[in-house]
N, C-alpha and C positions, 0 to 999 in steps of 0.2 A: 795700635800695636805696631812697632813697627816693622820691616820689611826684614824677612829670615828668620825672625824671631816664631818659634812656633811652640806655641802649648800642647802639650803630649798626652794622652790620659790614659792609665796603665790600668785603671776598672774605672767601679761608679767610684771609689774614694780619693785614690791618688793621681798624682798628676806630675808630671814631669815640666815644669815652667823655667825658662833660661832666668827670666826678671824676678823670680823668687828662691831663693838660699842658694843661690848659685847652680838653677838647673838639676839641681839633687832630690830624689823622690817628696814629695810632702803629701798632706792630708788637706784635700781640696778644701779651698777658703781656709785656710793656715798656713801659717810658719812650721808648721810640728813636723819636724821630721823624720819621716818612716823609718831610719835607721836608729835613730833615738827610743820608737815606743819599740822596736823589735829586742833591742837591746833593753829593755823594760823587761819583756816577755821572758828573754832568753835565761835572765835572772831571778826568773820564780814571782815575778811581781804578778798578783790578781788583776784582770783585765778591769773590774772596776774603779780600782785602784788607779792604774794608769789612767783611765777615763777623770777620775776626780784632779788628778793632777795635772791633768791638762785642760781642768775647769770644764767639763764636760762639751769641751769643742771637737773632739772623734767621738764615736759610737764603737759599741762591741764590732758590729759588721764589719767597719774599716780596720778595726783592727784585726778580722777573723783576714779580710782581704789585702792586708799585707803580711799575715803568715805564711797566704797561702800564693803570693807575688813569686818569690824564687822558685817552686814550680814552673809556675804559668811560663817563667822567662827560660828556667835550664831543663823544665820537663822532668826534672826531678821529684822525689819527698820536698815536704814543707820543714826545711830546717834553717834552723841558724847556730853558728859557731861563735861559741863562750868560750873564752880565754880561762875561765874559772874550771869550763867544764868540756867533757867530749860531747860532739851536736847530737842532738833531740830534736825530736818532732814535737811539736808545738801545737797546744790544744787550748780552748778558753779554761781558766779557773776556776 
């Protein structure tokens, strides 16, 4: 690794990595970006569902643990803002 470069880990699933998608959340040993399955979520998609489309390379848990990431970080509800819709709190399927 080299020198400054520091790997982050925001629970057991995600991780904050500079050398993978440009340092932007992902699901540990993945490219899948945490912003991507939330936006999954935020759209009504079933948590299975998201899991089969990412070929079962995240778990319900990971996904249950970046619902509930924007908490942990602003100490707020678990939400996310849909352009389609007003934010909701977010639950598995």
């Amino acid at each position: 690794m080299k020198k400054g470069v520091k790997r982050t880990l925001l629970g057991r699933y995600i991780v904050l990595d500079p050398r993978v998608c440009h340092g932007k959340p992902t699901f540990r040993g993945t490219r899948v970006l945490v912003s991507d399955v939330l936006q999954m979520v935020t759209d009504g998609m079933a948590w299975e569902a998201i899991i089969e489309e990412w070929h079962n390379s995240i778990s319900k848990d990971a996904i249950g643990e970046a619902v509930k990431l924007p908490s942990a970080i602003n100490g707020g509800a678990s939400i996310c803002q849909s352009s389609k819709s007003k934010a909701r709190t977010l639950s598995p399927a």
